[in-house]
C-alpha positions as a printed NumPy array, in Angstrom:
array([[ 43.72 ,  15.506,  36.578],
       [ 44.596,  14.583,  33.124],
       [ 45.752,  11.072,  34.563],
       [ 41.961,  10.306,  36.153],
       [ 39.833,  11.742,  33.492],
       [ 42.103,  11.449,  30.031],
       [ 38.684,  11.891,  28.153],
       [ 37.563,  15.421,  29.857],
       [ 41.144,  16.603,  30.51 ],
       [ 43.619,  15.591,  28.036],
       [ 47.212,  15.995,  27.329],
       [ 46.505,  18.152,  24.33 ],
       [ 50.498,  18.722,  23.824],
       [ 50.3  ,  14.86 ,  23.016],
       [ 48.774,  14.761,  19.3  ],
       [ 48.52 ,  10.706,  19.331],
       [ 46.65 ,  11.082,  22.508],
       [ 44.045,  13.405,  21.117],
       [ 43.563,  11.38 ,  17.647],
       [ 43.107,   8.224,  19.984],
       [ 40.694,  10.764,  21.994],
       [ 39.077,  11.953,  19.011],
       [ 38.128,   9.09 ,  17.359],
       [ 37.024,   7.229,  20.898],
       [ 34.377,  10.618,  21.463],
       [ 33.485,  10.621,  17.876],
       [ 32.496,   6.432,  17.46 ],
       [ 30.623,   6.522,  21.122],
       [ 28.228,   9.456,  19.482],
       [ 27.627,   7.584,  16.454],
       [ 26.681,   4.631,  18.757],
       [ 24.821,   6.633,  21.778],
       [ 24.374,  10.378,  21.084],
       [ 25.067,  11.814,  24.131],
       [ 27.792,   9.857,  25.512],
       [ 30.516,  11.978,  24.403],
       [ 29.158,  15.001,  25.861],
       [ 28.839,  12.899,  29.409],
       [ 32.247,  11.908,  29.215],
       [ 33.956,  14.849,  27.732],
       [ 31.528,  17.775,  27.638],
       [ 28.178,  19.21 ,  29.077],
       [ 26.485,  16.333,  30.9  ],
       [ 23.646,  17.944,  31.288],
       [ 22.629,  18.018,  26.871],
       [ 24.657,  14.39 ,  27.638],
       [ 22.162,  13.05 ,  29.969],
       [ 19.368,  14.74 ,  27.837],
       [ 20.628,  13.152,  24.53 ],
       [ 21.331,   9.644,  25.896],
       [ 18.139,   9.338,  27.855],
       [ 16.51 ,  10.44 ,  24.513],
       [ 18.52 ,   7.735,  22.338],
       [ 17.208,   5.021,  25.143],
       [ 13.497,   6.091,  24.435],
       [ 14.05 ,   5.905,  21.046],
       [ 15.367,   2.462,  21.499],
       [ 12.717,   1.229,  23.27 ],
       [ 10.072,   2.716,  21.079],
       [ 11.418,   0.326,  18.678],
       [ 12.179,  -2.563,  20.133],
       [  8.398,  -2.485,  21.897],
       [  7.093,  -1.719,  17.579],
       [  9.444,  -4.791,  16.566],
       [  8.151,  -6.765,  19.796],
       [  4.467,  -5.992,  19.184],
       [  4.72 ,  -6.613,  15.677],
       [  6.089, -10.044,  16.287],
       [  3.251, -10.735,  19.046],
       [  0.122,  -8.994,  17.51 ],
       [  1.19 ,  -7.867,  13.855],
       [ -2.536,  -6.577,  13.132],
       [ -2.328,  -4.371,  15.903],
       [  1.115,  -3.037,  15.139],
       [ -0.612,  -2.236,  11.694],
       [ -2.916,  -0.62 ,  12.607],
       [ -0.948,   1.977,  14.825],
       [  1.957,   2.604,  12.498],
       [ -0.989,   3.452,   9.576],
       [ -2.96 ,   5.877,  11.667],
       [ -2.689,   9.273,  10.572],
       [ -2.439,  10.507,  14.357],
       [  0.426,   8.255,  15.417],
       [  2.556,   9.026,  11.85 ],
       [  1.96 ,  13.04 ,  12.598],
       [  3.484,  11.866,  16.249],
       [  6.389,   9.79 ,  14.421],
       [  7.316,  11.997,  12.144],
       [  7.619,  15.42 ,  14.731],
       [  9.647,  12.571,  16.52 ],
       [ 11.833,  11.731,  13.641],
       [ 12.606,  15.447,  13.651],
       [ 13.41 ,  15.768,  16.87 ],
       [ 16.165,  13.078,  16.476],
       [ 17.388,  14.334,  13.27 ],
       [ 18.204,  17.991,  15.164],
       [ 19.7  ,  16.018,  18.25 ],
       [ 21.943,  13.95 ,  16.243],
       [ 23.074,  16.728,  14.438],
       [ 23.881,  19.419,  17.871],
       [ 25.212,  15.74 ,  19.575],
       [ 27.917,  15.232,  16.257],
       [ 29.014,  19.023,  15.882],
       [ 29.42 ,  19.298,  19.22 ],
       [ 31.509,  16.077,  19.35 ],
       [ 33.222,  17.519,  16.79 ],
       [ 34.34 ,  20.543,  18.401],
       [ 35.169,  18.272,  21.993],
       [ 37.667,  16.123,  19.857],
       [ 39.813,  19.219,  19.021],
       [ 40.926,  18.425,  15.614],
       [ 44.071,  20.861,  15.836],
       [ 45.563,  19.194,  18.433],
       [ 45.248,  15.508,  16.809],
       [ 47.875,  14.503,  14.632],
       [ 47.769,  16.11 ,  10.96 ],
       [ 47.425,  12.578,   9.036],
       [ 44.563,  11.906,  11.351],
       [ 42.303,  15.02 ,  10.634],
       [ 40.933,  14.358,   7.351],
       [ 39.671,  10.905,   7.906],
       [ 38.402,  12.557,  11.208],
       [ 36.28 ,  14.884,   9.171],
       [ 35.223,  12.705,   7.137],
       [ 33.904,  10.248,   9.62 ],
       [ 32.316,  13.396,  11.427],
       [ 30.729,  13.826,   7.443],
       [ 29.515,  10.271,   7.309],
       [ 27.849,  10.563,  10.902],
       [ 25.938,  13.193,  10.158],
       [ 24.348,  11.144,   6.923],
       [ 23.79 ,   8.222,   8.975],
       [ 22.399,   9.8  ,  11.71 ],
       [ 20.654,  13.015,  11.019],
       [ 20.58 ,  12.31 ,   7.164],
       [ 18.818,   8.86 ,   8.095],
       [ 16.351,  10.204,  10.739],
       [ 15.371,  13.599,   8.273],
       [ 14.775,  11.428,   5.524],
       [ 12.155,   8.416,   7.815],
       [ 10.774,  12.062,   9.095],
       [  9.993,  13.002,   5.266],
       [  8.787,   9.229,   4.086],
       [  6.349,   9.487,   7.071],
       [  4.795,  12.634,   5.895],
       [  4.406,  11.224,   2.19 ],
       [  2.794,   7.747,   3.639],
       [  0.653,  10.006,   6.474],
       [ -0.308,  12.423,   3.194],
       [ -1.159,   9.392,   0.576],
       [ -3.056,   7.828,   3.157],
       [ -5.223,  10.787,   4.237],
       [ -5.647,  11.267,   0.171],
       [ -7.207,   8.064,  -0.119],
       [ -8.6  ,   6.278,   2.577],
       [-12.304,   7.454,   4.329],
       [-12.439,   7.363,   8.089],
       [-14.264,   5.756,  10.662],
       [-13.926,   2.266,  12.82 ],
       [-12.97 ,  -1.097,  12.681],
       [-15.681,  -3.479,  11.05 ],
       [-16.504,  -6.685,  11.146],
       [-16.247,  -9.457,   8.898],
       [-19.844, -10.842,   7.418],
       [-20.021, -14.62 ,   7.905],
       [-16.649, -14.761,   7.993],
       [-15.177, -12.988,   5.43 ],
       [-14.535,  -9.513,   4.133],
       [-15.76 ,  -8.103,   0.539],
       [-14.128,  -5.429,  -1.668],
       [-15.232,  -4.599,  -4.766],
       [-12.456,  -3.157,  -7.183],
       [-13.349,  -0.991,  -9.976],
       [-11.253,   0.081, -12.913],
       [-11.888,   3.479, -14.236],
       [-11.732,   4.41 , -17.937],
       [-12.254,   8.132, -17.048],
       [-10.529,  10.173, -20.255],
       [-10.348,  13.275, -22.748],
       [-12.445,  11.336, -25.502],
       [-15.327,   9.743, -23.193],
       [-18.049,  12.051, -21.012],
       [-18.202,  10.361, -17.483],
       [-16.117,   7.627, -16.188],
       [-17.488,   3.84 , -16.878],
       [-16.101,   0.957, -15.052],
       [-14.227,  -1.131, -17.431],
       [-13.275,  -3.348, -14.823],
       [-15.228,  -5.012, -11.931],
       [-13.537,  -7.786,  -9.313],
       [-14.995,  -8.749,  -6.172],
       [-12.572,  -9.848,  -3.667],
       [-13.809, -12.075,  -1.186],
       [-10.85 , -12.345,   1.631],
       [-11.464, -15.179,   4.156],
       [-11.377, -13.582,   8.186],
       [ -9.642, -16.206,   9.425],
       [ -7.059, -16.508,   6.608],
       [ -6.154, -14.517,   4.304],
       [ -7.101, -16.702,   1.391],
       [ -8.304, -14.575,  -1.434],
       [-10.807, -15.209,  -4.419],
       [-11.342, -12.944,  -6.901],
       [-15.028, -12.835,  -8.717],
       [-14.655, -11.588, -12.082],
       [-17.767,  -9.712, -13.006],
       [-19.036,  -8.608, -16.882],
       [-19.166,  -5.016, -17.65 ],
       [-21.538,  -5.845, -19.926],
       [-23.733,  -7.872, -17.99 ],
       [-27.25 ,  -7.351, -18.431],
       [-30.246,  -6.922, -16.267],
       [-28.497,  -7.1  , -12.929],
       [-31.01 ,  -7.154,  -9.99 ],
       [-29.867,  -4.914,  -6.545],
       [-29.519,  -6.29 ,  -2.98 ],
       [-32.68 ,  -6.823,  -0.303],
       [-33.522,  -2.901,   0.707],
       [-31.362,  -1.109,  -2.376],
       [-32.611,   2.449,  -2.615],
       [-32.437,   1.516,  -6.473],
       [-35.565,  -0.768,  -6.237],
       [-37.84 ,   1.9  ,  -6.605],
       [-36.492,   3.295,  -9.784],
       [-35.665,  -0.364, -10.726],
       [-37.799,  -2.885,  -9.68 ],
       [-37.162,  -5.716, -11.508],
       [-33.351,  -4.962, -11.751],
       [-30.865,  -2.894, -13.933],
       [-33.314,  -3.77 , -17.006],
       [-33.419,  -1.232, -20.34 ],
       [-31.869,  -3.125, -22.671],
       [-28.494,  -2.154, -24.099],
       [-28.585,   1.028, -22.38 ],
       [-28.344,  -0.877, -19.066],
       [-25.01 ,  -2.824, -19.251],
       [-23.961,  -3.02 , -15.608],
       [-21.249,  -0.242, -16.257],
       [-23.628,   2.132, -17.104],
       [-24.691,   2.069, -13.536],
       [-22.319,   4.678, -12.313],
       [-23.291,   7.216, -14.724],
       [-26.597,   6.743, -14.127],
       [-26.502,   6.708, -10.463],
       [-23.94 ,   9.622, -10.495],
       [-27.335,  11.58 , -12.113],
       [-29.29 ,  10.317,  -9.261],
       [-27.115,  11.367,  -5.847],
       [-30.832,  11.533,  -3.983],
       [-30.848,   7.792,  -4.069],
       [-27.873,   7.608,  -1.72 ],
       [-28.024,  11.372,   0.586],
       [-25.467,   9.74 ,   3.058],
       [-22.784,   8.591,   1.082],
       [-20.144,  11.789,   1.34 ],
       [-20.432,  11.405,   4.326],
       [-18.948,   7.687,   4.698],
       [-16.3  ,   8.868,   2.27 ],
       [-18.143,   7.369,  -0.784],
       [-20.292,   8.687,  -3.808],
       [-23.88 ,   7.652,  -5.134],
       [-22.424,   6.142,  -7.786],
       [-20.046,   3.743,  -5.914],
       [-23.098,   2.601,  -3.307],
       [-25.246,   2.118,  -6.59 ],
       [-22.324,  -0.41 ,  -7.824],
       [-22.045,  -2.348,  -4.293],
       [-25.615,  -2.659,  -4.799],
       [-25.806,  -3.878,  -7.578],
       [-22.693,  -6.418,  -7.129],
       [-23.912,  -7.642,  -3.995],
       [-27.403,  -8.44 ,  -5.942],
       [-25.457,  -9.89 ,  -8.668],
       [-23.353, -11.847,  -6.718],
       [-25.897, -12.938,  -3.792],
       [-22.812, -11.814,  -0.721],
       [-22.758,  -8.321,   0.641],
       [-20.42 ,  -6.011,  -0.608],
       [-18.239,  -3.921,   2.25 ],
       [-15.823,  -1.682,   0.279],
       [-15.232,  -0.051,  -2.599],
       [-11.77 ,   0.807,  -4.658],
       [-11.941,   3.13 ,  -7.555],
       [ -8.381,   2.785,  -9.474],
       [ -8.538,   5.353, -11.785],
       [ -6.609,   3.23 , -15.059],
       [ -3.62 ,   6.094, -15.57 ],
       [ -2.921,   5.511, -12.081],
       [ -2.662,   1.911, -12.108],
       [  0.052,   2.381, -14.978],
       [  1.819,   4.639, -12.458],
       [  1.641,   2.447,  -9.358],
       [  3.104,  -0.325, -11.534],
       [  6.161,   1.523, -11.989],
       [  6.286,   2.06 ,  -8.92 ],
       [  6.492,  -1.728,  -7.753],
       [  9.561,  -1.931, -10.726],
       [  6.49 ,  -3.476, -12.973],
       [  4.914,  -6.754, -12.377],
       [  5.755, -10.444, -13.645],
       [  3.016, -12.164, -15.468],
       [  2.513, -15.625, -18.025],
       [  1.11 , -14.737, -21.143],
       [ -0.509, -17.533, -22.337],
       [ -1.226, -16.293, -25.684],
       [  0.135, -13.384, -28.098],
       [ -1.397, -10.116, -27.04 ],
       [ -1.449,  -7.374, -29.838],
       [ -1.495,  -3.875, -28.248],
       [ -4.314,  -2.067, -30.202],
       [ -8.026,  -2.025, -30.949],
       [-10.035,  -3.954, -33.705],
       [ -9.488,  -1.586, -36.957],
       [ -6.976,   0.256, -35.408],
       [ -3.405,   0.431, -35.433],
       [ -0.808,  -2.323, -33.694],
       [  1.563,  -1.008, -32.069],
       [  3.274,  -4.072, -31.209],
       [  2.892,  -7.416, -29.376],
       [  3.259,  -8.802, -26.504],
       [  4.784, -12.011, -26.73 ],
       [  4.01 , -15.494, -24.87 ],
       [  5.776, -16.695, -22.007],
       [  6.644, -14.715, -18.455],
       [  7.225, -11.319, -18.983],
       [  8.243,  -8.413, -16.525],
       [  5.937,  -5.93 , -17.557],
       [  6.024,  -2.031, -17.267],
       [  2.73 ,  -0.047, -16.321],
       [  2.556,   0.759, -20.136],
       [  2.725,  -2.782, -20.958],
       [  0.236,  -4.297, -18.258],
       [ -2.388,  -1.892, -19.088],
       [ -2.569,  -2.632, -22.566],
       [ -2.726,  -6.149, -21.897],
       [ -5.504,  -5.457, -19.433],
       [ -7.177,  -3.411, -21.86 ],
       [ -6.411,  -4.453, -25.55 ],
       [ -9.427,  -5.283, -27.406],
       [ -7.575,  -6.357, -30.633],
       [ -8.835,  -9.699, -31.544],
       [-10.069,  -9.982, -27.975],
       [-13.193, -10.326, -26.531],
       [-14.536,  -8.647, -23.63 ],
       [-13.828, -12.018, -21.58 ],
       [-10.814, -12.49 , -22.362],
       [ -9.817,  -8.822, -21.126],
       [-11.157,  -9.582, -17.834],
       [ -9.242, -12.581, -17.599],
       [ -6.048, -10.311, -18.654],
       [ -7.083,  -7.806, -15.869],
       [ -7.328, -10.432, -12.821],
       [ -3.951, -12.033, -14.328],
       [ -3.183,  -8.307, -13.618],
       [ -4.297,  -7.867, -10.195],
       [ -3.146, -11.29 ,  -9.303],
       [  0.506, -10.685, -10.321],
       [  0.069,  -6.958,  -8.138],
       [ -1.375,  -9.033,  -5.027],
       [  1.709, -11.588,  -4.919],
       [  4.233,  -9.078,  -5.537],
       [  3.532,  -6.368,  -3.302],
       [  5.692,  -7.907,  -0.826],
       [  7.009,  -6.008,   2.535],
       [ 10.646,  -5.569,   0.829],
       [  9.275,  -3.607,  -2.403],
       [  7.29 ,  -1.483,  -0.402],
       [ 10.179,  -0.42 ,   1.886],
       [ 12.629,  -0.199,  -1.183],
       [ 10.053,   2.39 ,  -3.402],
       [  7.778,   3.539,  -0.314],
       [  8.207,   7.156,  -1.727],
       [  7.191,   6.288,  -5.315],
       [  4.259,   3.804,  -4.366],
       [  3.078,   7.118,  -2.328],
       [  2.936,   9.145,  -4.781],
       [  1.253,   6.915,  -7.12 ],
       [ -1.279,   5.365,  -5.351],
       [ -2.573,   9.039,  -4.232],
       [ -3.354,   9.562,  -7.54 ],
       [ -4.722,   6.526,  -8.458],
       [ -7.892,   5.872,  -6.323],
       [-11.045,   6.675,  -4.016],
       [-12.363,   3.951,  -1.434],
       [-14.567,   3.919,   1.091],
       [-12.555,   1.593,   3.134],
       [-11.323,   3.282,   6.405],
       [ -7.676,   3.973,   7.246],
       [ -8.544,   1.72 ,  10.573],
       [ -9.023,  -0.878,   8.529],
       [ -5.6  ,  -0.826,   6.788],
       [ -3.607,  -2.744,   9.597],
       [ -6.147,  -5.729,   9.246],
       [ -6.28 ,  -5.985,   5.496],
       [ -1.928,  -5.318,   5.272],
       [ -1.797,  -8.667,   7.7  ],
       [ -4.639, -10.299,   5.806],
       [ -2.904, -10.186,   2.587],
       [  0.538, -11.232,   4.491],
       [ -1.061, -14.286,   5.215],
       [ -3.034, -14.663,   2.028],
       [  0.215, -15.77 ,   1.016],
       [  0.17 , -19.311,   1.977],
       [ -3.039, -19.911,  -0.469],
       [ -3.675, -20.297,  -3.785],
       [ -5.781, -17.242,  -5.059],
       [ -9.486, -18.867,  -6.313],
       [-10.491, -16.766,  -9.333],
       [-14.075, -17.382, -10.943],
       [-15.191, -15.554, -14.531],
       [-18.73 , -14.836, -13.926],
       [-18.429, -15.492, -18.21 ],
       [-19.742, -17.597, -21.179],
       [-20.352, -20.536, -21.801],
       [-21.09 , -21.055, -18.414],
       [-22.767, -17.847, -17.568],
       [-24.62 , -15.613, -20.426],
       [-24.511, -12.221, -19.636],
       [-27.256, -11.811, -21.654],
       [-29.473, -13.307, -20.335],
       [-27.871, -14.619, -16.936],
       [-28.503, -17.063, -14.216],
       [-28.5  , -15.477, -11.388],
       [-29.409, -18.411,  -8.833],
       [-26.715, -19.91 , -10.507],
       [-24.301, -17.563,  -9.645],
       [-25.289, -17.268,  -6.589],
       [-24.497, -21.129,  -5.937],
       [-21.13 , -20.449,  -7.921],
       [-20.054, -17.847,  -5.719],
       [-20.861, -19.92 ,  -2.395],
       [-18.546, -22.529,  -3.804],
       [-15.745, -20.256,  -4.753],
       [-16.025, -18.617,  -1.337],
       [-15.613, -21.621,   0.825],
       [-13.314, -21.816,   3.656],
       [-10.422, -22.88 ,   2.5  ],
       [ -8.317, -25.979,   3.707],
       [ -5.846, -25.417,   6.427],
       [ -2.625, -25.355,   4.091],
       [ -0.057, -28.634,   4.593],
       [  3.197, -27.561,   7.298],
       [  6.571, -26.98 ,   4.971],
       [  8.943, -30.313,   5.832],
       [ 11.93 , -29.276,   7.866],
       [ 15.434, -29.978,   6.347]])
C-alpha cells in the first residue's frame, strides 16, 4: 500500500522519506489549503478547504477583472459598507481555515518520524505559514473593519447622482473650530469643480471675508436676506455658518440628508457667489487635516516665498524656507494658516497649494501602504454630505484627474474686491475656469 499511495501511507521507519513527505504536504497547503488533507488526510475538510480556496480565487480574479473592465463600478462595490461587512466575515472565515488546514498539515507530516536536522526548519516553515496565511487574511479582515468603520463615520447615505451640465461640485470647508473661539468659522472655502467626463479638476478659491454675497435662485435665506449676505462687517461670508447654525428652521430637512443648516446655508451662498450649483459639502475640521497629513508621510510642496510660522505681533517660531519641501501636518498647516506678514490672500493661495499637493499625492500605493492610519485620521477629520455611493465615482474621477493640469482661480484682489465685488464678473470667470478641458496629447512610445 505504501508503494501506491507513499503520501497517505508512508514508510515511516524511513526518516528521509517522511522529511521529503513532510515538506511536499506542508508547501501544497501553503499553495492550496486543502490539498494536503486530500492527499494525505480527511478528504472530506480537503474537498471543503480546496473548493473554498477556488472561490476565493475567483472572487478575486472576477474584483481584478472588473476593475480592469469597469473600475467605477468595482469602486463602488469594494466601498459599500454592505459588501466590506460581507468581506471582512469572509476574510475571517479564511483566516480560521488556513489556520485548522496548516495545524492539521502539521500533525499529517509527522515531525518525529522525519529526520532530526529536518524538524526545526520544518517548524519553522509551519511558523511562517501560519503568518502568511492566517496572519495575512486576519489582518485584510481587521483593515476592512477600520475602512467599513471610517467610512460609515463620515460619509451620508443615499444614491448615485448625477452630474449638472457636466460636471460635479464640492465645496471644501476648513474649520477653525478651537478652545479660544465660540463656534466654528470657515477659514477656508474651495469649490471644486470636477469635469464628468474627465477628471480634470479646478479649484475656485473663495474669500472668507467676502462681503455681501447674494444666495442661489429659491435659497430659503432670501427671506431673511433679500438682497444678499449684507450687514456690513458682521456679514463676512464666514460668518454664515454661525449664523445659519442659529437659524436650523431655514433648512428642517438637512439631518436628514446627512448635512446641517449651516452647511446648506454655505452651498447657498457659494453657489450664489459663484453662479454654478453646489452638490457637496466637506467639513475638514483643521486638527484633522494635520493628522491626515501624517498619515500620507506629509505632503511635498514649492514654497515660493519665506513663510514665518506665527501671527502679526506674535511670536515666530520659525520659518519655513523657499524651495520644495516635504512637509509634516504641523508644518503644512501653519503654512496654510500663518498670518505673519501675510494677507488673507495670500493664505488662501497657501491653502489650495495645500490641497493641490494632497490631491496629486494621494496616489493608490500610499493609500494601501498607511490604509490603517489614513482611517483613523480622516474619521476624525470631517462631515460631508456626499454619499458613500458616490465614493467609487469620485476615487476613479480623481484617478483620471491625473492626466490634467489642476485650473485654480483666486476669486481675490486686484481683480476681484471683496469689498465690494463683481459678481457678474465672477460669474463669467468661473464659466471660463470651468470649461471642458482639451483632450490631453497621447505619451510617444519608446
Amino acid at each position: 500500500m505504501s508503494h501506491t499511495s507513499p503520501l497517505r501511507y508512508p514508510d515511516t521507519r524511513d526518516p528521509a522519506v517522511m522529511s521529503r513527505r513532510a515538506w511536499w504536504l506542508l508547501g501544497l497547503n501553503l499553495l492550496v489549503p486543502g490539498s494536503a488533507q486530500l492527499l494525505a488526510g480527511n478528504r472530506r475538510l480537503g474537498r471543503f478547504a480546496v473548493g473554498a480556496t477556488f472561490v476565493l480565487w475567483a472572487l478575486v480574479a472576477g474584483a481584478i477583472a472588473l476593475f480592469l473592465l469597469w473600475r467605477p463600478a468595482a469602486l463602488t462595490i469594494a466601498t459599500n459598507v454592505v459588501v466590506l461587512w460581507i468581506a471582512q466575515l469572509g476574510l475571517l472565515f479564511y483566516a480560521v481555515l488556513w489556520l485548522i488546514t496548516t495545524v492539521n498539515t502539521f500533525t499529517l507530516a509527522r515531525l518525529v518520524s522525519t529526520r532530526p536536522g529536518s524538524r526545526a526548519p520544518i517548524a519553522l516553515f509551519v511558523a511562517l505559514s501560519l503568518v502568511v496565511g492566517t496572519g495575512t487574511a486576519g489582518y485584510a479582515a481587521y483593515l476592512t473593519g477600520v475602512g467599513r468603520d471610517a467610512l460609515g463615520a463620515v460619509f451620508a447615505d443615499g444614491g448615485i447622482v448625477e452630474p449638472i451640465d457636466g460636471r460635479y461640485t464640492i465645496l471644501l470647508l476648513g474649520g477653525d473650530a478651537g478652545d479660544d473661539r465660540i463656534g466654528l468659522r470657515p477659514d477656508s472655502m474651495t469649490l471644486m469643480s470636477i469635469d464628468a467626463a474627465s477628471g480634470a479638476v479646478t479649484m475656485i478659491g473663495i474669500p472668507r471675508n467676502l462681503y455681501r454675497a447674494p444666495f442661489r435662485e429659491g435659497s430659503p435665506l432670501w427671506e431673511a436676506w433679500p438682497s444678499g449676505f449684507d450687514c456690513g462687517d458682521d456679514c463676512l461670508l464666514a460668518y454664515l455658518y454661525p449664523w445659519a447654525e442659529e437659524h436650523p428652521e431655514l433648512y428642517p430637512d438637512a439631518e436628514a440628508r446627512g448635512s446641517t443648516p449651516a452647511l446648506e446655508a454655505m452651498k447657498d451662498a457659494v453657489a450664489g457667489v459663484t453662479g454654478i450649483p453646489v452638490q457637496y459639502t466637506v467639513l475638514i475640521d483643521m486638527a484633522g487635516f494635520a493628522a491626515l497629513i501624517d498619515a500620507l508621510g506629509g505632503v511635498v510642496v514649492t514654497v515660493e516665498e519665506p513663510v514665518s510660522r506665527g501671527i502679526n505681533g506674535g511670536t515666530v517660531h520659525g520659518v519655513i524656507p523657499a524651495g520644495e519641501q516635504r512637509m509634516n501636518g504641523e508644518t503644512a498647516l501653519w503654512y496654510a494658516r500663518s498670518r505673519y506678514n501675510l494677507t488673507d490672500f495670500d493664505r488662501m493661495r497657501h491653502q489650495r497649494d495645500i490641497q493641490e499637493a494632497m490631491l496629486r499625492q494621494l496616489d493608490p500605493a500610499t493609500v494601501l501602504t498607511r490604509f490603517e492610519a489614513i482611517a483613523q485620521a480622516s474619521s476624525g477629520l470631517a462631515r460631508t454630505d456626499i454619499p458613500q455611493s458616490m465614493l467609487g465615482l469620485f476615487t476613479d474621477l480623481a484617478a483620471s484627474s491625473r492626466d490634467y493640469p489642476i485650473e485654480r482661480l483666486e476669486l481675490v484682489p486686484p481683480q476681484i474686491d471683496n469689498q465690494f465685488p463683481d459678481f457678474a464678473l465672477i460669474h463669467e470667470l468661473v464659466l471660463e475656469a470651468v470649461a471642458p478641458p482639451p483632450t490631453p496629447s497621447p505619451t510617444p512610445q519608446p
